[in-house]
C-alpha positions as CSV (number, residue, x, y, z in Angstrom):
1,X,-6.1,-5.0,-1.7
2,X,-5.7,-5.0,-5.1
3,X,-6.9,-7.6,-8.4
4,X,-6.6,-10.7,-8.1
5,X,-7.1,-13.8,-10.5
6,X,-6.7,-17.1,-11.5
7,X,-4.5,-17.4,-15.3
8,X,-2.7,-19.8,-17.2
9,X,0.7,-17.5,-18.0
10,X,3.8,-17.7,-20.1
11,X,6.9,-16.2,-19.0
12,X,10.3,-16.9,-20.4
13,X,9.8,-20.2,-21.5
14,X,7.7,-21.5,-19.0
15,X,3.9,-22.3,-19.0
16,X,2.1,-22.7,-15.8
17,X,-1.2,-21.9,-14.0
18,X,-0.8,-19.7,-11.4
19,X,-2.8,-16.8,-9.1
20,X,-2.2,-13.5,-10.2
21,X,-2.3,-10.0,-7.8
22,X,-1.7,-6.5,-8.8
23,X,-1.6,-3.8,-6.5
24,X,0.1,-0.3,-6.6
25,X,3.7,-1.6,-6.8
26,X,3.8,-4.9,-8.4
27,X,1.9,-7.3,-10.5
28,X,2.8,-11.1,-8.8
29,X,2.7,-14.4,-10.4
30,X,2.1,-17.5,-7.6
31,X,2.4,-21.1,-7.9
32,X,4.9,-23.1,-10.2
33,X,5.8,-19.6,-11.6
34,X,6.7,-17.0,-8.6
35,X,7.4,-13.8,-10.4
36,X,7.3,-9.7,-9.1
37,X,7.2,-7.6,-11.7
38,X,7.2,-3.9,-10.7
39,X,4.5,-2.0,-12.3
40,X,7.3,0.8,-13.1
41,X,9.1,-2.0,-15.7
42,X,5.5,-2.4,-17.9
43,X,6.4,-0.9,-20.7
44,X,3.1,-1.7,-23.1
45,X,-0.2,-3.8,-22.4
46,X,-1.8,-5.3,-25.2
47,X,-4.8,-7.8,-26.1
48,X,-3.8,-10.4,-28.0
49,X,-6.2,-13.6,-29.2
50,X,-5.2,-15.5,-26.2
51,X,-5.9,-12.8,-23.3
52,X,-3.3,-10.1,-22.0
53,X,0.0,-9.7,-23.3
54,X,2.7,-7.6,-20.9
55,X,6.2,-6.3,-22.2
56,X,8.7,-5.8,-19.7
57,X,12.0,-3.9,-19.5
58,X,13.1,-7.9,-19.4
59,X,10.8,-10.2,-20.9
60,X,7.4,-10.5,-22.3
61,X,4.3,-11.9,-19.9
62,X,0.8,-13.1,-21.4
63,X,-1.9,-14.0,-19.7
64,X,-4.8,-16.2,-20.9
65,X,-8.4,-14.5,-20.0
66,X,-11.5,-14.6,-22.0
67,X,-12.1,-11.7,-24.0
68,X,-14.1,-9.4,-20.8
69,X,-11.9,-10.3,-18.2
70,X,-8.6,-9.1,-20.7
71,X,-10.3,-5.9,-21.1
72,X,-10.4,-5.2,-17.5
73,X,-7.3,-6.4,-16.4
74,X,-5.5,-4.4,-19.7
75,X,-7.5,-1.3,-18.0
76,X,-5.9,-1.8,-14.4
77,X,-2.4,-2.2,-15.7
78,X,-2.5,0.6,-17.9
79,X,-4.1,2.8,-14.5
80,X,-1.2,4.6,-13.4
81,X,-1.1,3.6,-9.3
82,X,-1.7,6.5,-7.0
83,X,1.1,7.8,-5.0
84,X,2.1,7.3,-1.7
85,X,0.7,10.7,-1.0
86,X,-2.3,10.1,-2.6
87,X,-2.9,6.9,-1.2
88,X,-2.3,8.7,2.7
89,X,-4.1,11.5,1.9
90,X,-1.6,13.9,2.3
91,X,-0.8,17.5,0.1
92,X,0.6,20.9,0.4
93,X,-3.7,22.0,1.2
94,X,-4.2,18.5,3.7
95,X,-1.1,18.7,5.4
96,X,0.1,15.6,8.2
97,X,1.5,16.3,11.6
98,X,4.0,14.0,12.2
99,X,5.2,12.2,15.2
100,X,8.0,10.1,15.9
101,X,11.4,9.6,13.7
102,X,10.9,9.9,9.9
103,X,14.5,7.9,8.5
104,X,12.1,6.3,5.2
105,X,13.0,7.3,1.8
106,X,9.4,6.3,0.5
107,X,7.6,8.1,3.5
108,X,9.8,11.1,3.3
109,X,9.5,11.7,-0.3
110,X,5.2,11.6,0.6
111,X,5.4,14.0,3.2
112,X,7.7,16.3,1.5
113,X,6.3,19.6,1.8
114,X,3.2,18.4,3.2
115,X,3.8,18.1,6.3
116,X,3.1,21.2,9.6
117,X,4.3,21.8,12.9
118,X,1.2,22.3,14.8
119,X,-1.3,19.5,15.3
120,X,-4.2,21.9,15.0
121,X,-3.2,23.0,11.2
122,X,-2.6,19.0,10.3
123,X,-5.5,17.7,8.1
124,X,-4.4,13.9,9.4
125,X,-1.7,12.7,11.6
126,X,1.4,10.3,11.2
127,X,2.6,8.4,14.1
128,X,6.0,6.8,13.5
129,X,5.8,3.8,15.7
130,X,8.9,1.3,16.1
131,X,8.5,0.2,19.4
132,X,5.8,0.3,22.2
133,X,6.6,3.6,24.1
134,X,5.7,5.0,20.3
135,X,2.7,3.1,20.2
136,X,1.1,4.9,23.2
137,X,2.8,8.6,22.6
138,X,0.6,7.5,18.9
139,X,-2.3,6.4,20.7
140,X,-2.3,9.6,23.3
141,X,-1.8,11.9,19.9
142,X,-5.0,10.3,18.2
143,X,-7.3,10.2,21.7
144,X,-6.4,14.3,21.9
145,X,-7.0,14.9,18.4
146,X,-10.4,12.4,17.8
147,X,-11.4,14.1,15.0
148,X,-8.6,13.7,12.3
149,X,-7.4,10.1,11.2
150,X,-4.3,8.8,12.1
151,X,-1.9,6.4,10.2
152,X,0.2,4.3,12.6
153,X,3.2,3.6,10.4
154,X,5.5,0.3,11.6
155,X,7.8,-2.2,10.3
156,X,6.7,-5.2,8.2
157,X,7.6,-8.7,8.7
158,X,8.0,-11.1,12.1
159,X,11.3,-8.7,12.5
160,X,9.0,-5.7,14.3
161,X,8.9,-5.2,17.7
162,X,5.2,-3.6,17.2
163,X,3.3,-5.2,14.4
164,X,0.1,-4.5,13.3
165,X,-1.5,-7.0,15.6
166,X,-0.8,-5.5,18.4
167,X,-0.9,-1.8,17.1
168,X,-4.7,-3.3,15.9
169,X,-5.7,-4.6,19.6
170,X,-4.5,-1.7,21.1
171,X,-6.2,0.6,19.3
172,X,-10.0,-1.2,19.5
173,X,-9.5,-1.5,22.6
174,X,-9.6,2.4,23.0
175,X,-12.6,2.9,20.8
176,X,-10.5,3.4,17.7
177,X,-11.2,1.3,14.2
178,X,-9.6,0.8,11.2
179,X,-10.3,1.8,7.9
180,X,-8.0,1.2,5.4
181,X,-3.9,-0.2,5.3
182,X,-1.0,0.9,3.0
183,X,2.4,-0.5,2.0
184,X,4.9,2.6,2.5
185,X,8.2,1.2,1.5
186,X,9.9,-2.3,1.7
187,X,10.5,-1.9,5.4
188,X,7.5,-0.1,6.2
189,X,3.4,0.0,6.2
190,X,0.6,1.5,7.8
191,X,-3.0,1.3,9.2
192,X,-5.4,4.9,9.5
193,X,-7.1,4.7,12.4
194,X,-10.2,6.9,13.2
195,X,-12.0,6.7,17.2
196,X,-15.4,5.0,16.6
197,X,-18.2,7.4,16.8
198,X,-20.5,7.1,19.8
């Protein structure tokens, strides 16, 4: 998800060519420069003769494009991101029903005041799963509730002991399939599932 390009880029000093990705969160420089620079440190976005041209709370990036490929990546920088929220789905008039423990800051702050008690008043449902017992009591919530989307929400990384992988598989294999994924926090991401229709 996200843009991505090709760019020769200047960053404190150093010149190299490297791939370029921005998504909600950061804007990433690959190759003989690896650089994150979160999206919330962009302080101005300007077109300059050579391309793009990025100041930071630290330094100042530029990034050689011709003239209609600046334009559009000056555009998606100066986007503001959507929210968490936005991006899951979720408000105070599409409320989730949540299952499972909610300990992340990111998710938390989301789901604040957006959330209901009842399955049959949620407009989409959140299963919190960190281990396999939560990966069927999310399964069993989205089979008894086919017509709402689920996210499955689970740890990042080799580090989980349910990754997406196996949340994937195990989902298809009950008629459910995926439509679109989510970064939630450093630890965390998610997948919304939705059963296939027949």
């Amino acid at each position: 998800m996200g843009r991505e390009a090709v760019a020769v880029c200047h960053w404190e000093g150093a010149v190299a060519e490297v791939k370029l990705h921005l998504d909600a969160q950061f804007l990433q420089l690959r190759g003989d420069l690896r650089v994150d620079i979160p999206r919330s440190q962009i302080k101005q976005v300007t077109l300059i003769e050579e391309g793009v041209q990025v100041a930071t709370d630290g330094a100042t990036l530029i990034m050689e494009f011709g003239a209609a490929d600046a334009t559009r990546w000056q555009k998606a920088l100066l986007k503001t991101p959507p929210t968490l929220a936005q991006k899951l789905g979720v408000s105070v008039d599409s409320p989730a029903f949540v299952q499972g423990i909610l300990s992340d800051a990111p998710l938390k702050e989301a789901l604040l005041g957006a959330t209901v008690s009842k399955v049959r008043d949620a407009a989409v449902l959140v299963a919190i799963v960190m281990d396999e017992p939560d990966l069927q009591a999310g399964s069993d919530l989205a089979l008894a509730n086919a017509d709402k989307h689920i996210w499955m929400v689970h740890r990042k990384g080799k580090a989980a002991a349910v990754g997406d992988t196996m949340i994937r598989t195990h989902m298809r294999a009950l008629g459910f399939i995926d439509s679109k994924t989510s970064a939630v926090s450093d630890q965390l991401t998610t997948t919304r599932y939705r059963l296939r229709a027949k």
